[in-house]
PAZAPA-4460 file (N, C-alpha, C; in steps of 0.05 Angstrom, whole numbers, plus 32768, in hexadecimal, padded with zeros to 4 digits):
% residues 205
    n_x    n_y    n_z   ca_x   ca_y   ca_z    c_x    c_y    c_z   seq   type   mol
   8BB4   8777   8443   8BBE   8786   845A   8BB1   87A2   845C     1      X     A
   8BA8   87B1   8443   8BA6   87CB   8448   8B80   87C8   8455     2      X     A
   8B73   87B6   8441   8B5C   87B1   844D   8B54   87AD   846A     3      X     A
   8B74   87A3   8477   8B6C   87A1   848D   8B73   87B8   84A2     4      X     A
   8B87   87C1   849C   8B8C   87E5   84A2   8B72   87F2   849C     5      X     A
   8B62   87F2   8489   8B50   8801   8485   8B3A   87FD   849B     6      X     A
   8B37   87E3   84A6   8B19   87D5   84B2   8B22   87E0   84CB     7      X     A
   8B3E   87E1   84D4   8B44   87E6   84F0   8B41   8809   84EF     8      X     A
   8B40   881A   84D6   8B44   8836   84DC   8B21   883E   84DB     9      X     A
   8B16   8829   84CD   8AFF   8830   84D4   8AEF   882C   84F0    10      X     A
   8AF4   8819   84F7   8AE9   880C   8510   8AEC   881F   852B    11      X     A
   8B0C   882F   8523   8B19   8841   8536   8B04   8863   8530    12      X     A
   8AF9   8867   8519   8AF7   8880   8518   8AD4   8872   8527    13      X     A
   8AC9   885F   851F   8AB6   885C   8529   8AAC   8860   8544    14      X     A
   8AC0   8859   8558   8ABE   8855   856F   8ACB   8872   8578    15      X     A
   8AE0   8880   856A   8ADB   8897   857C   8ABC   88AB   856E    16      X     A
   8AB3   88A6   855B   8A95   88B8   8553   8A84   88A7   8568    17      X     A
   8A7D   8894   8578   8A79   8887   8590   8A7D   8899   85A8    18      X     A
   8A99   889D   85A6   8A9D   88AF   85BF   8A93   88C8   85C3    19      X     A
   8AA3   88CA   85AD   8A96   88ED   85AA   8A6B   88F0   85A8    20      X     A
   8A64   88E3   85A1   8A4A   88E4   85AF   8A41   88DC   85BE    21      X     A
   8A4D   88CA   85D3   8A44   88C5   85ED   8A53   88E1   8607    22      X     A
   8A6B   88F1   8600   8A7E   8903   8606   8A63   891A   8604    23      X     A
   8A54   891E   85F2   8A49   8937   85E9   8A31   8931   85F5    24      X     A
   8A26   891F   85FC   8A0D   891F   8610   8A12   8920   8629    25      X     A
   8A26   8918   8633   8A31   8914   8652   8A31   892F   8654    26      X     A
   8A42   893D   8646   8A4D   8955   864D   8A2F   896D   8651    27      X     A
   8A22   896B   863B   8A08   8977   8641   89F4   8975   8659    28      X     A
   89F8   8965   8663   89E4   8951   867F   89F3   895C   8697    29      X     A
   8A1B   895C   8694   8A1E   8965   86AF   8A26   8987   86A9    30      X     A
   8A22   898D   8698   8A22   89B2   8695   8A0A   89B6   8693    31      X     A
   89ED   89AC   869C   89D0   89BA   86A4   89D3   89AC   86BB    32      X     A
   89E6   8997   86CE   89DA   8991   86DE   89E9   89A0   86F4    33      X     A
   8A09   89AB   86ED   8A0B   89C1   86FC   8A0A   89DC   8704    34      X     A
   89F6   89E0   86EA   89E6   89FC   86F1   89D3   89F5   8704    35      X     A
   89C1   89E6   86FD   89AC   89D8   8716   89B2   89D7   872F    36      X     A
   89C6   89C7   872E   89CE   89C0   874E   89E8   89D6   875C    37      X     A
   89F2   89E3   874D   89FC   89F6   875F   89E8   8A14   876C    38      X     A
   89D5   8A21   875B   89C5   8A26   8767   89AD   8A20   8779    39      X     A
   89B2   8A00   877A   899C   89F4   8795   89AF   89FC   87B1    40      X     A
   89CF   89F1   87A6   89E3   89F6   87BB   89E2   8A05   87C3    41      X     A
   89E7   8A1E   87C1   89E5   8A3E   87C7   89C8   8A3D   87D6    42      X     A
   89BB   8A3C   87CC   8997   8A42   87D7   8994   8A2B   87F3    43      X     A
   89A0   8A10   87F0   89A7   89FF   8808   89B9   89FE   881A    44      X     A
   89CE   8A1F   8813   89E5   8A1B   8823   89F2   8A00   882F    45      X     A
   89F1   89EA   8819   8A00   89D2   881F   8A18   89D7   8811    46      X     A
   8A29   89C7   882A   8A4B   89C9   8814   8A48   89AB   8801    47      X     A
   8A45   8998   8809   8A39   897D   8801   8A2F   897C   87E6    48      X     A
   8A12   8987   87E3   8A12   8999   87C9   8A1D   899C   87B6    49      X     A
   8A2D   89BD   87BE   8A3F   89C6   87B7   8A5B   89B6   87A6    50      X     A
   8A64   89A8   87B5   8A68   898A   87AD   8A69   8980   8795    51      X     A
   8A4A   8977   8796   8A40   8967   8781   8A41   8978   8768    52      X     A
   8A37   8997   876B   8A31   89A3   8757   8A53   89AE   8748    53      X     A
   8A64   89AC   8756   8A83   89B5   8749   8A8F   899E   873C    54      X     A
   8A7A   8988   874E   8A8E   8973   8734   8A82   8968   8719    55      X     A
   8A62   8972   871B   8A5A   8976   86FE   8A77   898A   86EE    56      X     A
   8A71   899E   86FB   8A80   89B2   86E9   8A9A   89A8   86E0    57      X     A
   8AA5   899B   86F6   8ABF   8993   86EA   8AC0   8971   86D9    58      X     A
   8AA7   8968   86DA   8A9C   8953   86C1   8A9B   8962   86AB    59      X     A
   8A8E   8973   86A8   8A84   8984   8690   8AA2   898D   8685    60      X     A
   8AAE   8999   868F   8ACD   89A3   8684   8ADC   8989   867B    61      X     A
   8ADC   896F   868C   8AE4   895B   8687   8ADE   894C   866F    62      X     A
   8AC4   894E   8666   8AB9   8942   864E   8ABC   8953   8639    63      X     A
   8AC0   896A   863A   8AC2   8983   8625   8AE9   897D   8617    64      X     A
   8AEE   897A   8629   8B12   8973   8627   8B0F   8951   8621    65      X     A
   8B00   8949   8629   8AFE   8927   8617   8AF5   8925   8603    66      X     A
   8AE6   8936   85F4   8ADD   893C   85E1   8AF5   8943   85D1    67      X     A
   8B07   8952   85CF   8B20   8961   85CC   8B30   8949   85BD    68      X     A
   8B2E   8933   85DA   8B4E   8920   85D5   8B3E   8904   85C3    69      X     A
   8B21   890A   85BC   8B1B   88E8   85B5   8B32   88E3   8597    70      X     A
   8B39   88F3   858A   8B43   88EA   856D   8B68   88ED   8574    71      X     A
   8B68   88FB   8591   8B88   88FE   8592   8B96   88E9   8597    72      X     A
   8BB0   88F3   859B   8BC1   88DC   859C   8BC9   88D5   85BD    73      X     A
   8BD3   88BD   85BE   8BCE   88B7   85D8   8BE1   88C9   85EF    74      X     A
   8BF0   88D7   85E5   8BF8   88E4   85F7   8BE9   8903   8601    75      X     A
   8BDA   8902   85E9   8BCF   8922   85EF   8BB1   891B   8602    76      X     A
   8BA5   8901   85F6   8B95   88F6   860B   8BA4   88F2   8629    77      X     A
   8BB1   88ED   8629   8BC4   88E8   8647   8BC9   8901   8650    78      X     A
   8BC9   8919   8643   8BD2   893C   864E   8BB7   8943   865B    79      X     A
   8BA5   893A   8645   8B84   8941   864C   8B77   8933   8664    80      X     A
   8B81   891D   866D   8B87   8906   867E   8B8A   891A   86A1    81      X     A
   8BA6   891A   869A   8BAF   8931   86AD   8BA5   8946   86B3    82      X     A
   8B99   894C   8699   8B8E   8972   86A5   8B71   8967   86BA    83      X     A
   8B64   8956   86B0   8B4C   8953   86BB   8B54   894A   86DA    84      X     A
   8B61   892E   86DA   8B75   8937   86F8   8B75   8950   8704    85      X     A
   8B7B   895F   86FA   8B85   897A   8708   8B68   8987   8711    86      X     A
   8B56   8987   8702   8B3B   898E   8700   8B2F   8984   871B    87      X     A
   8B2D   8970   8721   8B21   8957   8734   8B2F   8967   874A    88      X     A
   8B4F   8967   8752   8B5D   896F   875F   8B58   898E   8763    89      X     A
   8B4B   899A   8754   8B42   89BB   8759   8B2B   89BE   8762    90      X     A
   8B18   89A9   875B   8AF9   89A0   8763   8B04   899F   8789    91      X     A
   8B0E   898E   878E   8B17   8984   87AD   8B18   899A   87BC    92      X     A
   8B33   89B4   87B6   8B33   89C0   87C5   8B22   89D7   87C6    93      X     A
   8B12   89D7   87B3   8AFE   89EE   87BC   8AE9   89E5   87C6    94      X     A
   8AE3   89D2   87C3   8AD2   89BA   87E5   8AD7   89C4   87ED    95      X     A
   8AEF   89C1   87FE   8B0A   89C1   881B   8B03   89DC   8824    96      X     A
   8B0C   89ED   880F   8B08   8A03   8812   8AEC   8A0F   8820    97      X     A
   8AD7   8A0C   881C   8AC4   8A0B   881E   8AB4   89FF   8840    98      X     A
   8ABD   89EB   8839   8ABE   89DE   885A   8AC6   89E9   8873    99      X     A
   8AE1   89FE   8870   8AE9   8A06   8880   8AE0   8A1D   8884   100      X     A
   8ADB   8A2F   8869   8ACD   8A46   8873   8AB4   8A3F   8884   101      X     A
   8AA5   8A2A   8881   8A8A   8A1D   8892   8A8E   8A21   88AF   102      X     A
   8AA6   8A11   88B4   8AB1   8A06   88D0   8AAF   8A2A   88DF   103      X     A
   8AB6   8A42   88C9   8AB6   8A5D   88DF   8A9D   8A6D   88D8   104      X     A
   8A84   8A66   88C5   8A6F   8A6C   88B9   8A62   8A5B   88B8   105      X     A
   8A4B   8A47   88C4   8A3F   8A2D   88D0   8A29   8A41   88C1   106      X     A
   8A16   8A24   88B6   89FE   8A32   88AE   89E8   8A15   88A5   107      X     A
   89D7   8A0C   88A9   89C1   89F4   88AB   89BA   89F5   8890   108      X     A
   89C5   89D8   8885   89B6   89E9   886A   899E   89D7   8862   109      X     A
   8998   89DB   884D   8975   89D5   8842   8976   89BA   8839   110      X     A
   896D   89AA   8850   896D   898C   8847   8956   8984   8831   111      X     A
   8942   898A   8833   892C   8984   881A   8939   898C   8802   112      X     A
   8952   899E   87F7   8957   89A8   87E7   8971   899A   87DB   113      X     A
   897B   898A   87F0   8996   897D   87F0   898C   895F   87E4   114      X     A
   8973   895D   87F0   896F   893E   87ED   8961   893F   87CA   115      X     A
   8955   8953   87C9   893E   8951   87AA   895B   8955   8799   116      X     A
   896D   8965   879C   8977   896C   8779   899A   8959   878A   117      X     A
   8995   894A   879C   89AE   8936   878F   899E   891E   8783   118      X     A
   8987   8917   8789   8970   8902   877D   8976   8902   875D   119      X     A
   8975   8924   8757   8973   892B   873B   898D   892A   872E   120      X     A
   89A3   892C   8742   89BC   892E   872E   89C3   8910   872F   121      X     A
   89BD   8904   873F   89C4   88DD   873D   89B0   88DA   8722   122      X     A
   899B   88E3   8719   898E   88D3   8709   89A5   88DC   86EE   123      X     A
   89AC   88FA   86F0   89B6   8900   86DC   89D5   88EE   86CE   124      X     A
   89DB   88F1   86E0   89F9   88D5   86EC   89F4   88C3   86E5   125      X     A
   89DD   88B7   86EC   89DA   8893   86E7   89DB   889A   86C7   126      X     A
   89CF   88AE   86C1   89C9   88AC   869D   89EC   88AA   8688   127      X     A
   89F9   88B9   869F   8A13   88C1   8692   8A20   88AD   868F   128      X     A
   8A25   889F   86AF   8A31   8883   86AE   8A2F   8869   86A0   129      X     A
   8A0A   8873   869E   8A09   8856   8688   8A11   885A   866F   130      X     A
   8A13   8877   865D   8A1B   887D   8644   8A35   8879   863D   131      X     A
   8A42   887A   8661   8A63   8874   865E   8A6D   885B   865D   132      X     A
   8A5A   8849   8671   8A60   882A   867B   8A77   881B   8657   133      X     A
   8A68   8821   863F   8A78   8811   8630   8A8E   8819   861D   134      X     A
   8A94   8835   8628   8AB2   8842   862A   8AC4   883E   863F   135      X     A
   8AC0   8838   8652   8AD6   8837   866A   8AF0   8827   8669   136      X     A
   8AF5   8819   8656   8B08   880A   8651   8B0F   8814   8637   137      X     A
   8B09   8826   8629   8B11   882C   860B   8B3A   8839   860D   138      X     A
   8B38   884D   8615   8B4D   8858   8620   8B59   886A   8636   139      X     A
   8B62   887E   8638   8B6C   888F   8651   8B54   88A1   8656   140      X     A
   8B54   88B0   8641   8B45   88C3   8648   8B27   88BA   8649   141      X     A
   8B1E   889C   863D   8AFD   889C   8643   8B02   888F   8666   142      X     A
   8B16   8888   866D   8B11   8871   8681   8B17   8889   8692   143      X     A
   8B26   889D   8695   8B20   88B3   86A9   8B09   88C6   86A6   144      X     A
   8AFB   88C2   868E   8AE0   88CB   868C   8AC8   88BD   86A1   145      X     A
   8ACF   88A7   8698   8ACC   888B   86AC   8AC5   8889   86CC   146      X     A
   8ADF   8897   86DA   8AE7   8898   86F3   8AD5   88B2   86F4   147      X     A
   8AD3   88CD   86E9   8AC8   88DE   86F0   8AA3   88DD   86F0   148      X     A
   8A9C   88CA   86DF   8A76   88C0   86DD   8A77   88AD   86FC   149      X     A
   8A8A   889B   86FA   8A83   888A   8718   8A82   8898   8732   150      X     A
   8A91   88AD   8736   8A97   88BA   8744   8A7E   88CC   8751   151      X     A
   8A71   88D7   8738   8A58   88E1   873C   8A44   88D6   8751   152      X     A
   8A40   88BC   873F   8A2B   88A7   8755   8A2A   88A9   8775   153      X     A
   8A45   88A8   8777   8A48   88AA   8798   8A44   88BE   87A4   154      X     A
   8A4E   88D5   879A   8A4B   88F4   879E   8A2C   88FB   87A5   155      X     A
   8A19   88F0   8794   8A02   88F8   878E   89F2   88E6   87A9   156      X     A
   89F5   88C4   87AB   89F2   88B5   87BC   89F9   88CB   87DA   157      X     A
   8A16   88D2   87DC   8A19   88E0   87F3   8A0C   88F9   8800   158      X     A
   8A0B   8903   87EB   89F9   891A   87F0   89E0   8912   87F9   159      X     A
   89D4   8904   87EE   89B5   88FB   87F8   89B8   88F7   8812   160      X     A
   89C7   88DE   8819   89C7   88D8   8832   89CE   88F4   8847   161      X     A
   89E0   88FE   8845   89E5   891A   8854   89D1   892F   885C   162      X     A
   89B9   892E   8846   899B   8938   8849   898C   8929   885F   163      X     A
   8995   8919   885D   8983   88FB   886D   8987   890E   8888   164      X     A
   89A4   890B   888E   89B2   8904   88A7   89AE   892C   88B3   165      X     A
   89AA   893B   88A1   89AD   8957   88AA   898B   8957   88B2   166      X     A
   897E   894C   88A9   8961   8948   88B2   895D   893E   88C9   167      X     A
   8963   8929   88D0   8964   8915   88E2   8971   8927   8903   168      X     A
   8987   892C   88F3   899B   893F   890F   898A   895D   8911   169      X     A
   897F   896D   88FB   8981   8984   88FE   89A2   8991   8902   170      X     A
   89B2   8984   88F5   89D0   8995   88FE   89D9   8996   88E5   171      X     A
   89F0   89AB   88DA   89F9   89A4   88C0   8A14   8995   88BC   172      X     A
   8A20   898A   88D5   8A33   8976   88D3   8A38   8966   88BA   173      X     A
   8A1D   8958   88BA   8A24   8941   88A9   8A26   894E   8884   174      X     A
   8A17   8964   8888   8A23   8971   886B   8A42   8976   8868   175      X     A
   8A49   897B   887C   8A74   8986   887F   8A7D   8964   8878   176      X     A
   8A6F   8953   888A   8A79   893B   888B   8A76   892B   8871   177      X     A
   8A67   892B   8867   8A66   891F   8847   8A72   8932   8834   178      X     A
   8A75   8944   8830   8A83   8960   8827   8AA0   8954   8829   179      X     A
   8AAB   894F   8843   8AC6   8946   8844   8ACB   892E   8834   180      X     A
   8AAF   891E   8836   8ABC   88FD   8831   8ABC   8907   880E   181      X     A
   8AAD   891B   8802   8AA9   8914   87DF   8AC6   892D   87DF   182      X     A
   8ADD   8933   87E9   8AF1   894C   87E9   8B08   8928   87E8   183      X     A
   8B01   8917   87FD   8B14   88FC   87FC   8B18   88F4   87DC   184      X     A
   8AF2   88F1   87DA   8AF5   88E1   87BE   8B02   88E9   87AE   185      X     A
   8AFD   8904   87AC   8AFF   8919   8794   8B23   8918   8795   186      X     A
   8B2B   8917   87A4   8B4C   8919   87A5   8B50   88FF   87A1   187      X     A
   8B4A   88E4   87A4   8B53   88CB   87A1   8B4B   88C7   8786   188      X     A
   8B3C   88D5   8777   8B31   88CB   875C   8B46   88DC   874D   189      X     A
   8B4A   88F3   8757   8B63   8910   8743   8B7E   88F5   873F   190      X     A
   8B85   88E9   875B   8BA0   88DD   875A   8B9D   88C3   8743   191      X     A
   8B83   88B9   8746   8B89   889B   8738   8B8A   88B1   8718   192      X     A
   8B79   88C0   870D   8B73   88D0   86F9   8B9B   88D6   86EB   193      X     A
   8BA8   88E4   86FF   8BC5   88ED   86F4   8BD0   88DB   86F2   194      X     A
   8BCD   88CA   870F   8BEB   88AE   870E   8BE8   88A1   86EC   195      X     A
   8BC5   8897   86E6   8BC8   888B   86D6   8BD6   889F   86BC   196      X     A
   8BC9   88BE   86B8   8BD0   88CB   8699   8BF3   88D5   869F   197      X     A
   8BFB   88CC   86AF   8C19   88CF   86AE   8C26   88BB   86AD   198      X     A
   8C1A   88A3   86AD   8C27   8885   86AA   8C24   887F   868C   199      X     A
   8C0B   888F   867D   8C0A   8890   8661   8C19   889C   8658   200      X     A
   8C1A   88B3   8660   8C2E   88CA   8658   8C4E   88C3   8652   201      X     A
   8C59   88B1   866D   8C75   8899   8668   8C79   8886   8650   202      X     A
   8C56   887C   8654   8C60   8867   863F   8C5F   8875   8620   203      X     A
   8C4D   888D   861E   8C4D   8897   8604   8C67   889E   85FA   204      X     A
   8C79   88AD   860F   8C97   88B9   8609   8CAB   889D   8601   205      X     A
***
């Protein structure tokens, strides 16, 4: 019996030294990739962008705090759960925010600049997601690690296209308008993120 206690505590410390170095490269990739891309944002006056580049940041905080919970216990992973929730949900409204100041401050922004460094933050993404693909089912906090790499893809996808379409129009509409749709995601991904680390949080109590 104890031999087999032992094979299972090994197997467990294994896979979170797994995590924790797939955690510590992610986290590196999206804290250079939102230095990168928030100063393209600024220099492209895209909110869209802008966007993309805050939810690196709030990946990067996310993986830094997953890093935190890989050896904890499942409820403190479920707190860490939540905070990142909250994170996603702080990411949203400073979109929002943002958007609206647009709507009374309109300004065209730099589609060649929108289209090259979301090109570059999807490549950086694809790299994250695949390092994550065979954690996503481990537990709370990798599988909302999870939701926050997938999340990217589309972000990055959207943005491109919004370069497309601000080219095409000459208007900056479709930057507000994809801007809005990744402020949807970003809030639909915060809710699935809490509902689930508070449904952990029940069953942990």
């Amino acid at each position: 019996m104890s031999g087999c206690c032992e094979k299972d505590d090994a197997a467990l410390t294994h896979l979170q030294q797994q995590q924790r170095g797939t955690l510590q490269s992610v986290l590196v990739i999206n804290a250079v990739m939102f230095l990168v891309v928030v100063v393209a944002a600024f220099y492209a006056h895209s909110s869209a962008l802008m966007a993309d580049s805050l939810d690196n940041l709030g990946d990067a905080l996310t993986y830094a705090l997953s890093l935190y919970a890989v050896s904890r216990s499942n409820a403190v992973k479920a707190r860490v759960a939540l905070f990142k929730g909250g994170l996603i949900l702080l990411a949203a409204l400073v979109v929002l925010g943002q958007i609206i100041y647009k709507l009374y401050v309109p300004s065209l922004p730099v589609f060649e600049l929108m289209g090259l460094f979301s090109l570059l933050a999807l490549v950086g993404n694809s790299i994250c997601l695949y390092l994550l693909w065979r954690h996503r089912s481990d537990d709370v906090n990798m599988s909302s690690v999870w939701e926050c790499s997938r999340n990217d893809i589309a972000s990055n996808l959207s943005v491109f296209i919004a370069a497309g379409a601000v080219w095409l129009t000459g208007a900056g509409w479709p930057d507000m308008v994809v801007a809005l749709g990744l402020v949807c995601l970003l809030l639909r991904s915060a809710y699935r993120v809490i509902t689930s680390a508070l449904a952990e949080l029940r069953a942990a109590n």
